[in-house]
C-alpha positions in Angstrom: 9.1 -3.2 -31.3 12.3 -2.2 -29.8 14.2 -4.8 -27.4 14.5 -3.4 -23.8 17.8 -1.6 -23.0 19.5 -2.9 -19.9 17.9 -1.0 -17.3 14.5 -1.0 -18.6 14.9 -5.1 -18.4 16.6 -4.6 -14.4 13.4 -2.8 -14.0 11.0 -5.0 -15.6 12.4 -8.2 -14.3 12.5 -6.6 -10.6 9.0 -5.9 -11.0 8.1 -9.3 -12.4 10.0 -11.0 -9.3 8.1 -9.0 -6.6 4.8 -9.6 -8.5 5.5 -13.4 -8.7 5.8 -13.1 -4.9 2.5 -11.1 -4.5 0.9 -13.7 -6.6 2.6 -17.1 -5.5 -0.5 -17.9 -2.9 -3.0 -17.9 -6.0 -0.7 -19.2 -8.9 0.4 -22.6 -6.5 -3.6 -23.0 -7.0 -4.0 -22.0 -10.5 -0.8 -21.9 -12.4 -2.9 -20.9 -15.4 -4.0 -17.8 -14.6 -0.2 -16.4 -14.7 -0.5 -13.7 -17.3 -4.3 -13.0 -15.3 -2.4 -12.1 -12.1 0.6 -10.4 -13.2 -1.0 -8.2 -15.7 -3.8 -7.2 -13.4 -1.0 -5.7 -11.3 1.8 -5.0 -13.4 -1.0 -2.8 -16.0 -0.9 -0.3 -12.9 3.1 -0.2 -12.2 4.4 0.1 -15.8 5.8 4.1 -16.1 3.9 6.0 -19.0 5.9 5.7 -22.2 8.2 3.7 -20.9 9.3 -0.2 -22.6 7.6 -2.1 -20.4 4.4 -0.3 -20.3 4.3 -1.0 -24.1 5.5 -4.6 -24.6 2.4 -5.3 -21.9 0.3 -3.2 -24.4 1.0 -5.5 -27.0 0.7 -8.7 -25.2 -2.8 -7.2 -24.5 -3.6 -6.8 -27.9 -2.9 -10.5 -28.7 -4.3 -11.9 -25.6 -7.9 -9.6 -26.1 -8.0 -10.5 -29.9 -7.2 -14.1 -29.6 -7.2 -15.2 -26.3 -5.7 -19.2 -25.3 -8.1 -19.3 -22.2 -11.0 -16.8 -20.7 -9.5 -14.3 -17.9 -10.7 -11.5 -16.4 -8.9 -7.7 -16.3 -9.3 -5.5 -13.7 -10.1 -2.1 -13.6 -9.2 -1.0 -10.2 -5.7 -1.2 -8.6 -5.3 -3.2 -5.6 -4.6 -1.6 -2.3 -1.5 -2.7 -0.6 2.5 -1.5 0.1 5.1 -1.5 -2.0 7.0 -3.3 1.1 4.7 -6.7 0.2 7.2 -9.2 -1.1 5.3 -12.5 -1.2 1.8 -13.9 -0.2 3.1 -16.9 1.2 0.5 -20.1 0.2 -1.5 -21.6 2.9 -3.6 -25.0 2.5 -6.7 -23.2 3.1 -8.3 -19.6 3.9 -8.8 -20.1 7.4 -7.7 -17.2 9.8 -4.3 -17.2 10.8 -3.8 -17.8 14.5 -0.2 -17.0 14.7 3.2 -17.0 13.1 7.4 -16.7 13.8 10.4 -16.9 12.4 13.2 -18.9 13.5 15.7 -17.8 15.4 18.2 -17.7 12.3 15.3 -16.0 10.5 15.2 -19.1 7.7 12.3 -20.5 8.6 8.5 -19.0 9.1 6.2 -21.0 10.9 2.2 -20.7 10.9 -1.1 -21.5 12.6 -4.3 -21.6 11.1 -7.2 -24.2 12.0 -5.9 -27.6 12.4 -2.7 -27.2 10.4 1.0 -26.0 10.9 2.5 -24.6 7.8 6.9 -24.5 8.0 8.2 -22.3 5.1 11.6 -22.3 3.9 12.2 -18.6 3.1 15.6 -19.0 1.2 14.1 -21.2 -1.1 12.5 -19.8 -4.3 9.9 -20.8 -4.6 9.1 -20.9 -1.2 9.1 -24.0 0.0 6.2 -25.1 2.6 5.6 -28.2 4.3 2.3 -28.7 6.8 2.0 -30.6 10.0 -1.3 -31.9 11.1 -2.7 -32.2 14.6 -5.7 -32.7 16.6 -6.6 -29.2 17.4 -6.0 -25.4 16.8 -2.3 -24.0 17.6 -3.0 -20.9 19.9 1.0 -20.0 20.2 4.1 -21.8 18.7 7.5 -21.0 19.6 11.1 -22.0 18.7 14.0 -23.5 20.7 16.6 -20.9 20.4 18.7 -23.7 18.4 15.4 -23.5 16.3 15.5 -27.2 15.5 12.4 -27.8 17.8 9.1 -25.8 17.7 6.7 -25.9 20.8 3.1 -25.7 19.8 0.4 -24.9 22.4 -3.3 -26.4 21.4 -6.0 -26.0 23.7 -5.0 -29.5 24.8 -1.6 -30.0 24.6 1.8 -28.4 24.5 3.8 -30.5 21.9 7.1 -30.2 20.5 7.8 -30.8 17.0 11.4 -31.5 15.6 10.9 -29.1 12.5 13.8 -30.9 10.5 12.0 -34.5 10.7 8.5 -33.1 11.2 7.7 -35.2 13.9 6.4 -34.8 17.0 8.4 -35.8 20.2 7.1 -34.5 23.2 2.9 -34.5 24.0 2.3 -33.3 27.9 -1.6 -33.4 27.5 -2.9 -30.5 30.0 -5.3 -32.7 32.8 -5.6 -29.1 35.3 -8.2 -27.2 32.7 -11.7 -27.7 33.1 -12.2 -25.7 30.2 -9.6 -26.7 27.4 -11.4 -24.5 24.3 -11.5 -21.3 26.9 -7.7 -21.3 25.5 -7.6 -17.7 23.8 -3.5 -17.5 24.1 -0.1 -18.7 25.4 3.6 -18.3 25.4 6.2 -20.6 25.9 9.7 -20.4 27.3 12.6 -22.4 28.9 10.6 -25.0 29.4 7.5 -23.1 31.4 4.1 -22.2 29.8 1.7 -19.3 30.7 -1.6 -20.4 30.2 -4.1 -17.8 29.6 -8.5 -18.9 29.4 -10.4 -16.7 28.0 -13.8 -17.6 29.5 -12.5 -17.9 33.0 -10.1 -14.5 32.8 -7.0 -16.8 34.5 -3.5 -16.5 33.2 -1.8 -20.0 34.5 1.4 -20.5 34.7 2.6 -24.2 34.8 5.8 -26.3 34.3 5.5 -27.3 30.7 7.5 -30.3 31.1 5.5 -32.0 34.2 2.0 -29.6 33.7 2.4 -28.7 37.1 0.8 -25.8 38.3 3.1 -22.9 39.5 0.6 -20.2 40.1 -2.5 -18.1 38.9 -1.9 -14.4 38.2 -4.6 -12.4 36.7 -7.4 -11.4 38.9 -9.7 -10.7 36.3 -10.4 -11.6 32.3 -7.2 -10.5 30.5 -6.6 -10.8 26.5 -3.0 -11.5 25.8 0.3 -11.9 28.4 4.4 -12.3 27.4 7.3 -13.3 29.3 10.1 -10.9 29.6 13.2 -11.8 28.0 15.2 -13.3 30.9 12.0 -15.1 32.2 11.7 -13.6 35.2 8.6 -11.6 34.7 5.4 -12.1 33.0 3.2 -8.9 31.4 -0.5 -9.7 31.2 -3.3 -7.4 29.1 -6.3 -6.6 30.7 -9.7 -6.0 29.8 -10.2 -3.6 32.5 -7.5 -1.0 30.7 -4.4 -2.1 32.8 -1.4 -4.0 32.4 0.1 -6.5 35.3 3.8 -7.3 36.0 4.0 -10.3 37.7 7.1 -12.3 39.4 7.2 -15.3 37.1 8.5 -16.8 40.6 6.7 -16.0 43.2 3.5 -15.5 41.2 3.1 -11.9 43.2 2.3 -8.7 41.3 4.8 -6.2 41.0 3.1 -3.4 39.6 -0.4 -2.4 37.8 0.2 -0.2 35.3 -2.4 2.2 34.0 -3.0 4.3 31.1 -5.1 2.6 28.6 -8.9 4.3 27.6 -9.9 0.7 26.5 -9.2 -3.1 27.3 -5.8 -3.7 26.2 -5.6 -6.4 23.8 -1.6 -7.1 23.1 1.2 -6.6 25.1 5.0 -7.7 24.1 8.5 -7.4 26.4 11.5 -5.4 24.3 14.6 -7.7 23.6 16.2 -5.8 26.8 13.5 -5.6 29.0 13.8 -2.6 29.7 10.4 -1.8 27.9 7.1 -2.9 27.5 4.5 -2.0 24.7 0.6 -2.5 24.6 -2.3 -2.0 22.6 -5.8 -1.5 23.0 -9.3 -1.8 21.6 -9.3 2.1 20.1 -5.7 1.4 18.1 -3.9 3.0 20.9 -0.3 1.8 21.1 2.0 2.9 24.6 5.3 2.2 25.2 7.2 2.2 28.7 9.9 2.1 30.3 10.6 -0.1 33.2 11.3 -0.3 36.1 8.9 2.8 37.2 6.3 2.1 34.0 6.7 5.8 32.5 5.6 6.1 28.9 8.3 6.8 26.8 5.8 7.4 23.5 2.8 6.6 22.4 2.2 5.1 18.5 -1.1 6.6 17.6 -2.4 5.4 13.6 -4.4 2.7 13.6 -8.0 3.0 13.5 -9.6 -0.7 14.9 -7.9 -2.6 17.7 -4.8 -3.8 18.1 -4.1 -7.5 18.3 -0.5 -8.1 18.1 2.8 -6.3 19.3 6.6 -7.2 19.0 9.8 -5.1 19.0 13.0 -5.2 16.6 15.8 -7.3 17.6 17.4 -3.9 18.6 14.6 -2.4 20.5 14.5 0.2 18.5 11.0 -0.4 16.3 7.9 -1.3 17.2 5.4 -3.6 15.1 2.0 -3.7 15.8 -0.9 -5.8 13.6 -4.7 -4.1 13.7 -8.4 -5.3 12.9 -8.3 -1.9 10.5 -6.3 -4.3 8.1 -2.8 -2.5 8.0 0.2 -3.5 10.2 2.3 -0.7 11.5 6.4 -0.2 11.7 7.1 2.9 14.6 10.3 4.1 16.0 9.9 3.2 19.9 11.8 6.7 21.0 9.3 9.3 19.4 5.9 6.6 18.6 6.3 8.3 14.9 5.1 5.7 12.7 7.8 4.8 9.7 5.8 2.5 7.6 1.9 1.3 6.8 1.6 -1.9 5.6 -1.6 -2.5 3.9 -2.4 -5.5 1.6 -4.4 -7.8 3.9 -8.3 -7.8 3.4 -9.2 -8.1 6.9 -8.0 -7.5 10.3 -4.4 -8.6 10.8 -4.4 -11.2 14.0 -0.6 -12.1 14.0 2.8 -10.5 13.4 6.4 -11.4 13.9 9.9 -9.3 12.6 13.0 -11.6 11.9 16.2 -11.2 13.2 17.7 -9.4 10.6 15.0 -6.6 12.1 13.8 -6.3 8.1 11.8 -8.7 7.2 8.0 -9.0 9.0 5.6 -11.6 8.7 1.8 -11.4 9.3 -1.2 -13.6 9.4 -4.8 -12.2 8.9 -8.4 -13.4 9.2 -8.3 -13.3 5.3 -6.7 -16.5 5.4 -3.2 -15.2 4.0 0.3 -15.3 5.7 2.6 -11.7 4.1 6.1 -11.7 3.7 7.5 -7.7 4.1 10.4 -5.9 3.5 9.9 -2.9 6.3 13.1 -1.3 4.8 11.2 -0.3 1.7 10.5 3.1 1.1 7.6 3.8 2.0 5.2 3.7 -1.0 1.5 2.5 -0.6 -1.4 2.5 -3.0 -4.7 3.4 -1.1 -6.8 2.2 -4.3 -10.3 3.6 -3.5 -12.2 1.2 -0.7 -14.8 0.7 2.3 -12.8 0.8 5.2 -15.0 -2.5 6.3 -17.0 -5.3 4.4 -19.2 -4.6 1.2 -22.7 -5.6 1.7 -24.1 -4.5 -1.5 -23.2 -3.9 -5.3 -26.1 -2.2 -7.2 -25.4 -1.2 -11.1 -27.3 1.6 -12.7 -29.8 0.3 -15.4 -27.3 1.8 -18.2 -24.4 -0.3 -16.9 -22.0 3.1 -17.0 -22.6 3.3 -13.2 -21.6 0.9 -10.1 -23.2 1.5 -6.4 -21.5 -0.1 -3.4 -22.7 0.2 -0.1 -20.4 -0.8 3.4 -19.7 -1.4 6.9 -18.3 1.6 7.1 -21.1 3.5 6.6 -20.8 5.2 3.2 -21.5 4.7 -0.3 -19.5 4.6 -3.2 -20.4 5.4 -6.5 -17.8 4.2 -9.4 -17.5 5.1 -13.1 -17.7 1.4 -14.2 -15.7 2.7 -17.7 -12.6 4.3 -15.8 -12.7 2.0 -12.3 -12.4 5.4 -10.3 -15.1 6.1 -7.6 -16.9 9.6 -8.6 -18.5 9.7 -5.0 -18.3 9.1 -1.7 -21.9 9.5 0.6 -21.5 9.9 3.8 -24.4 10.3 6.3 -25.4 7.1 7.7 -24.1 6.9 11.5 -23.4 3.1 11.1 -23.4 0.0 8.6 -25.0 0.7 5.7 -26.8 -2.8 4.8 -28.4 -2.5 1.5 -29.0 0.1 -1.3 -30.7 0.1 -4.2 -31.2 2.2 -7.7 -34.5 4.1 -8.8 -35.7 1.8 -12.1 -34.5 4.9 -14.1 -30.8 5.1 -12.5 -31.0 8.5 -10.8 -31.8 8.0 -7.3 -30.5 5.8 -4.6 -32.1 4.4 -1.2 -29.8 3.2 1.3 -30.6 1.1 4.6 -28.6 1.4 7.9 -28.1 -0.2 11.4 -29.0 3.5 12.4 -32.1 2.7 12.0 -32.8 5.5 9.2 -33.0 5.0 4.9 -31.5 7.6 3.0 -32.7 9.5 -0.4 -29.5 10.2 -2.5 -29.0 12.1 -6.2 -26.1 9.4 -8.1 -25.4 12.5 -10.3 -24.9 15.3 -7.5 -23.7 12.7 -5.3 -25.6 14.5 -2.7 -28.3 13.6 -0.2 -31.8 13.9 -0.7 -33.6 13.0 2.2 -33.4 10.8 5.4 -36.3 8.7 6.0 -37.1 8.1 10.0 -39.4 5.8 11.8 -38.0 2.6 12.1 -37.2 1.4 15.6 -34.6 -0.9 14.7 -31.6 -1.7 12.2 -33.3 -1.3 8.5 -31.5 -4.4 6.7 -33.4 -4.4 3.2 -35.0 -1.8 0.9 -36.3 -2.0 -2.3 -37.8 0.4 -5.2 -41.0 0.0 -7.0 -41.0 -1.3 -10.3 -42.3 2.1 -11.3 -39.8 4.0 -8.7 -43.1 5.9 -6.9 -42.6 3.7 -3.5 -39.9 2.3 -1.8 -40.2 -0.8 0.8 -37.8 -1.2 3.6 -37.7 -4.1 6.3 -36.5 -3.3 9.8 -35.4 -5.0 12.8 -38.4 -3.7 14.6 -40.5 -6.0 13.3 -42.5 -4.2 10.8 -42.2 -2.7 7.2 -42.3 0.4 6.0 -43.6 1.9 2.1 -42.4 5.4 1.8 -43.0 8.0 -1.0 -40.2 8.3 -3.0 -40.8 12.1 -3.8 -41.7 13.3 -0.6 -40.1 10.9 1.8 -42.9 10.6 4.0 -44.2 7.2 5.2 -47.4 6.2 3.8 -47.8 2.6 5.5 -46.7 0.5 8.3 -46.9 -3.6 7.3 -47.2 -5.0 10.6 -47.7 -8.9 11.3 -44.3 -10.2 11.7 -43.8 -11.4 15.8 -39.7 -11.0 15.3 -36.7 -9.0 13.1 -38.1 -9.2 8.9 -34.9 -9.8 7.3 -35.6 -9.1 3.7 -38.4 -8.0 1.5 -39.1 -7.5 -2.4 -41.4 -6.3 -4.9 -43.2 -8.3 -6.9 -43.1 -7.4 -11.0 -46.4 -5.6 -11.3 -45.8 -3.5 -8.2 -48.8 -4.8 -6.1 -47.5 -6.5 -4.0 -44.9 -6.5 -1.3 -43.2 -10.0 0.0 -41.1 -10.6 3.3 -40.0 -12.9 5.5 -38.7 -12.6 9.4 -37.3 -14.6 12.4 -41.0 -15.6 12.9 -40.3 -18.7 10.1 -42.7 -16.9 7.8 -43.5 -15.5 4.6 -45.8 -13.1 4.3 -47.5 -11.0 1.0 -49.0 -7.6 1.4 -50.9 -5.4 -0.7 -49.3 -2.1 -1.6 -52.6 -0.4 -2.1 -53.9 -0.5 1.6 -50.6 -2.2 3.4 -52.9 -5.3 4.4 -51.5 -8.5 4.6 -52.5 -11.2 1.9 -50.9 -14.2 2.9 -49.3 -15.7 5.8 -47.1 -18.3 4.6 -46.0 -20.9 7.2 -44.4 -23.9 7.0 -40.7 -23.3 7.5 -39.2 -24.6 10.8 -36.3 -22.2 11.7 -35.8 -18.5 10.5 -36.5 -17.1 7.4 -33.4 -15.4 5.6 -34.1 -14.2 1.9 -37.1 -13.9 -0.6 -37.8 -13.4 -4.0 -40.7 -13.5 -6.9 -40.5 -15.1 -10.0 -40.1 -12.9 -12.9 -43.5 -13.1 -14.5 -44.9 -13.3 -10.7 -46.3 -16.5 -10.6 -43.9 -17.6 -7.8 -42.4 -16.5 -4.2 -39.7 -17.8 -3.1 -38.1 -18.1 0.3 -34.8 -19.7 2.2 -33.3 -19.6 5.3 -32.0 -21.6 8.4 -33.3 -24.6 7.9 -31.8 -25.6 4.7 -35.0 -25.4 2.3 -36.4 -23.3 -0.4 -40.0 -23.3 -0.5 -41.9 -22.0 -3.1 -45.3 -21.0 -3.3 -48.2 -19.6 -5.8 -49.2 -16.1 -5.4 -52.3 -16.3 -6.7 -53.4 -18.3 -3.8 -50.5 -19.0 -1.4 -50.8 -22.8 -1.8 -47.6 -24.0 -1.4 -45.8 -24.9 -4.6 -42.5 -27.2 -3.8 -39.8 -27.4 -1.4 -36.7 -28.0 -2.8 -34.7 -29.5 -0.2 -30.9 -30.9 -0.4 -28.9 -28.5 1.1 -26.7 -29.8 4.5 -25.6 -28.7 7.5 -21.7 -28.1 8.2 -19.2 -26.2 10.8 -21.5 -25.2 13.2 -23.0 -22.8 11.1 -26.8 -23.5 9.2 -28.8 -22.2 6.6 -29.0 -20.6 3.2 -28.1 -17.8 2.1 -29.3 -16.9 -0.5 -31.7 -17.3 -3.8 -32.6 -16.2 -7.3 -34.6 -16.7 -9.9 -32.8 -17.2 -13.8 -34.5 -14.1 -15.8 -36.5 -17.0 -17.5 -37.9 -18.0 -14.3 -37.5 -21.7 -15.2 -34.7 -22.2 -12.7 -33.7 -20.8 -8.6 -30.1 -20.7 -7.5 -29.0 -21.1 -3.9 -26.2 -21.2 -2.0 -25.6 -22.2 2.0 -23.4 -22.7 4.6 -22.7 -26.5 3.8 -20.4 -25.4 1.2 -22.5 -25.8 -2.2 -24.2 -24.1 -4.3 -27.3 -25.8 -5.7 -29.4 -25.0 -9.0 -33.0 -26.0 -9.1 -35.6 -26.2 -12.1 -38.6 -25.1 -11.3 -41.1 -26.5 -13.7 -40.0 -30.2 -11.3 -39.3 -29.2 -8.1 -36.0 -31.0 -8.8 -32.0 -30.5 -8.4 -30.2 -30.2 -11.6 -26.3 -30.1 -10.0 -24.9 -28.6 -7.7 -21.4 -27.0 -7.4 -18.8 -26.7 -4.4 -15.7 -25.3 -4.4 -13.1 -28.2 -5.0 -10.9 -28.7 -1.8 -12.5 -26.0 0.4 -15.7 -27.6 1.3 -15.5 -24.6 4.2 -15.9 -22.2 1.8 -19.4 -21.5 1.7 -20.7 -19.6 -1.5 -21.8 -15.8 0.2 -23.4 -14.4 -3.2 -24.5 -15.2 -6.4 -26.0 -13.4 -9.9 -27.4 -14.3 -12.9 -26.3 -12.5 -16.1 -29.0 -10.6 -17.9 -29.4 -13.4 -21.0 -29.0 -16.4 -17.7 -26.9 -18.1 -19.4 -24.0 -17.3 -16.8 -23.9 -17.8 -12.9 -21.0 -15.9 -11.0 -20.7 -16.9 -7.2 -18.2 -15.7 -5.0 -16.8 -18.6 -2.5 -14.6 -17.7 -0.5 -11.9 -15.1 -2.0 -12.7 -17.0 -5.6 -14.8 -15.8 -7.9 -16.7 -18.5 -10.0 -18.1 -18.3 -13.5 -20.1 -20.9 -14.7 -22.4 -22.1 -17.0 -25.7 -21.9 -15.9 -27.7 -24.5 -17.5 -24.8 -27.3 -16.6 -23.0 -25.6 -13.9 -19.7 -26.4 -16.3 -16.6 -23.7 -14.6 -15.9 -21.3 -17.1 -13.3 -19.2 -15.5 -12.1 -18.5 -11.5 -10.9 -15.1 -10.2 -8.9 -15.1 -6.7 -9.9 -11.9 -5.1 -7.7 -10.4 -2.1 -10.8 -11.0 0.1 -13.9 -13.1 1.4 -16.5 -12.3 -1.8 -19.2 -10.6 0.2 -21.6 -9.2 -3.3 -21.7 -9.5 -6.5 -23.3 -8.0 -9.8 -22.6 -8.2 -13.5 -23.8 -5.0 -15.7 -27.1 -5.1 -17.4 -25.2 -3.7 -20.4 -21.4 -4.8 -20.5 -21.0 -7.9 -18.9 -18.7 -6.6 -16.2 -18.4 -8.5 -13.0 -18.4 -6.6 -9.9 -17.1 -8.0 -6.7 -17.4 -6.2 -3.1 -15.3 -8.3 -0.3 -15.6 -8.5 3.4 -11.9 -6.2 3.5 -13.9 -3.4 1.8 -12.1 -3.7 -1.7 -14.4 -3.5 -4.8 -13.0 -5.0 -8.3 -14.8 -4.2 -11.7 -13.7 -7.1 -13.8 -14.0 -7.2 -17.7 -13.9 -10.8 -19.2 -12.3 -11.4 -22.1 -12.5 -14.5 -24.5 -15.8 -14.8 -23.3 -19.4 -12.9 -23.5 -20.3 -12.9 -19.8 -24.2 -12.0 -21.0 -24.0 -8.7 -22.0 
């Protein structure tokens, strides 16, 4: 093979740097999984014909014939800028509150949960160190000598000397009654603006003594900023309108209209002289002050805007949206310059440094970005929901993949190529489950519009929409023969329609509350589901009766499932058990109990047979996921994520031969062993794992997130139960 000549290596080791960037979040974890990350983005990057593109073919070669550890190659491109330098590493995925830079633009500071994160920007790596406290950082500012940082919690403003670490200053606030209504504050020259969300106030107080200098807002408001000499103060308010007040006097100056929605960010430029907000719809306005005429309006985003700031120079605009993306617009004409995607949910935090280049974002996706705005503007839109997967479905042949979304389509994806063949539109909401015709050609999809929809996977056209539910239609299922189809609404019922015809031939009703999910059993004859109403219940598909009422559970019911030869129904929900029960004669079986409570948040979510039936796997909000034999009624291990106990595990599937489990907790992807839970292999995914599948056929993982991104994953030095 030839050696690189001098400008193919400039190229290839430019690319390698900004990769290493992208990466350096997931390879501070797992250091192992370098050639992993950088070939499953450099594959995509490398010209055609060119020397890079073929020394990665060759390093392929080796590493598929004779691989030194299992990994995992994509076969879709990830969606994000060109302008992403680095994914800077946090501690843990918890949303990102809020971020700066310094005012030399060194340093980078974050907030997410309970932790401050400082980051040293010339250093390479980047080097981070993390500051604990006592509660949740809503805002954190620097001194303009930037060797002290204020941090506002929602019960104290403390200063922290950033060189030492170390706190000097605590003024704990004693005028709230409610300290966690804290949605927001800002900091400057020594006074705080308070602002609660549940009372609607905006405060504004001496942050040295925590006296009280006055109360602006006169109703609930979302975000405020002080102008840049500190003599006014802008506040956001849910009733479309923005407020000018006299940071002295406390009076307001001016109300300033405009907005179609609640405005949700607002930000001062470096002069004053402007002010720009945004709003629930994506709408961005810019003004000029004193008289509040809009100079230009930044229109782009598609979700609400959370965050604002201007350039140094006034001359730019950046603005951070819950449709993932940040945006870069010129404040003179609202024309937007760049769209910077690579977050895989909505972006809650932004910041630009002083050298007006560099921008740093935080995102509920747990991740703090690193951009270069002055890149040329280059994004890769890989194919995607626009909002969370809630279901991957393969065809029966394993050439197909079926994802379904918030967004309200369906995708289908050649799982050979990674390209999506269709796109089906029609539902005029979420789309909350789909599923495949036993014989591959038909799809059923379920959506909070209350309808199911017919579609042909090889036309990529619609069949049929089924009507009659009353409420959101969360599950559907197909016959084991494909004939009838089961759906379970909100409405309280269910409903067994023809597949052929589309007409309605039953309605199950019995539940008292929401049914939640249903199934078929293997022989087709019967029909299980459970609801809000804590129970179980088994119907016969031949009249629509009800066989069973299964009781026993004590909170909610969330998922169900037979065993394969149908000797067995399970069920889980909130209150942490999985009970099983005969179908013969709906004695109850075992309960299988072990699962905790954590964060507030209760339940299971989740659980499957093993195609052998001799084992259930569930997964719940306490953070494990736990593996059951059935034959005992007992626990064989369970499995949490090591150092994220928060991460709860959101989906799970059994390979085709069982002998594999692949759980998504978190962004990570997990394969493991089944039998001993052993980790075979982890896969950091840009986003919160929201479903997963592995093909019938291949043994190719697929992996919907909460961001909307699908990967199709091929393992390699391993046989992931093809």
């Amino acid at each position: 093979m030839p050696a690189l000549n001098r400008t193919a290596q400039r190229d290839g080791l430019r690319r390698l740097h900004r990769n290493l960037g992208r990466e350096t979040h997931n390879l501070s974890a797992t250091p192992g999984d370098l050639w992993q990350q950088l070939f499953n983005r450099l594959q995509w990057q490398a010209p055609p014909g060119s020397q890079l593109g073929a020394a990665l073919a060759r390093e392929l070669a080796l590493r598929s014939s004779r691989p030194p550890r299992p990994w995992l190659r994509s076969r879709i491109r990830q969606r994000e800028s060109e302008a992403l330098v680095a994914t800077l590493p946090m501690t843990d995925d918890y949303a990102v509150a809020t971020c700066t830079f310094s005012p030399d633009g060194r340093l980078a500071l974050a907030a997410a949960d309970y932790r401050l994160t400082i980051y040293d920007l010339e250093t390479r790596p980047v080097n981070a160190t993390h500051w604990t406290g006592k509660s949740v950082p809503k805002a954190i500012a620097f001194a303009p000598d930037g060797g002290t940082a204020a941090l506002v919690t929602p019960d104290a403003l403390q200063l922290l000397d950033v060189a030492s670490n170390q706190l000097t200053t605590t003024l704990e606030y004693e005028f709230l009654d409610d300290l966690h209504g804290l949605r927001t504050a800002v900091f400057r020259d020594g006074r705080l603006v308070v602002l609660t969300e549940n009372k609607g106030e905006v405060t504004l107080l001496d942050g040295r003594t925590g006296e009280i200098l006055g109360r602006l807002h006169a109703g609930p408001c979302a975000a405020c900023a002080f102008s840049p000499d500190g003599r006014r103060i802008v506040s956001a308010g849910y009733d479309k309108t923005l407020r000018l007040w006299n940071a002295e006097t406390g009076a307001c100056e001016a109300t300033l209209q405009g907005h179609g929605d609640s405005v949700n960010a607002c930000a001062f430029s470096p002069d004053g002289r402007h002010i720009a907000s945004g709003d629930l719809e994506g709408r961005v306005v810019v003004r000029r002050l004193p008289d509040g005429e809009i100079v230009s309006v930044c229109e782009g985003h598609t979700a609400a805007v959370n965050a604002c700031v201007f350039s140094a120079d006034g001359r730019r605009l950046v603005t951070a949206a819950a449709d993932h993306t940040l945006g870069v617009w010129e404040v003179a004409t609202g024309e937007r310059v760049h769209r910077l995607t690579g977050h895989a949910s909505q972006v809650t935090t932004c910041a630009i440094a002083p050298d007006d280049r560099r921008v740093l974002s935080g995102s509920y996706d747990g991740t703090l970005k690193l951009w270069d705005s002055g890149e040329a503007e280059e994004t890769h839109d890989a194919a995607a929901h626009l909002d969370g997967v809630t279901a991957c479905r393969f065809s029966p042949d394993g050439h197909l993949l079926v994802t379904s979304g918030r967004d309200g389509t369906l995708r289908v994806w050649d799982v050979a190529s990674g390209c999506d063949r269709a796109v089906l539109e029609g539902h005029e909401g979420a789309v909350t489950a789909c599923a495949l015709s036993p014989d591959g050609r038909v799809i059923v999809s379920a959506g909070a519009d209350k309808t199911l929809r017919l579609w042909d996977i090889a036309a990529g056209a619609s069949l049929a929409t089924l009507e009659g539910h009353e409420g959101t239609v969360c599950d559907c299922a197909f016959s084991p023969d494909g004939d009838t189809i089961v759906s379970a609404s909100f409405d309280e019922t269910l409903r067994l329609w023809d597949t052929f015809s589309g007409t309605c031939r039953a309605v199950l009703r019995g539940h008292d509350y929401a049914v939640n999910a249903c199934a078929y059993s293997p022989d087709g004859r019967l029909v299980c589901s459970v609801g809000n109403d804590k129970t179980l219940r088994l119907w016969r598909v031949t009249d629509g009766t009800c066989r069973f009422a299964l009781e026993g559970n004590y909170r909610p019911v969330h998922c169900c499932t037979f065993s394969p030869d149908g000797t067995y129904v399970a069920g889980a929900g909130w209150d942490n058990r999985v009970r099983l029960w005969t179908v013969a004669d709906g004695q109850l079986y075992a309960t299988l109990e072990g699962h905790g409570w954590a964060n507030d948040r209760e339940g299971i979510r989740y659980c499957h047979f093993s195609p052998d039936g001799a084992r259930i796997v569930s997964g719940a909000f306490d953070g494990t996921l736990r593996v059951w034999d059935v034959a005992h009624a007992t626990q064989l291990y369970q499995f949490e994520e090591p150092g994220a106990a928060h991460r709860y595990p959101a989906c799970a599937a059994y390979s085709r031969d069982g002998r594999w489990i692949v759980a998504g907790f978190g962004t990570s992807l997990h394969v493991l062993e089944a039998v001993s839970g052993a980790r075979l292999h982890t896969y950091r995914c840009s986003g919160g794992v929201s479903a997963v599948a592995l093909s019938p056929t291949t043994g190719v993982i697929a992996a919907g997130e909460s961001g909307g991104a699908v990967s199709l994953l091929e393992p390699v030095g391993f046989d992931c139960g093809s």
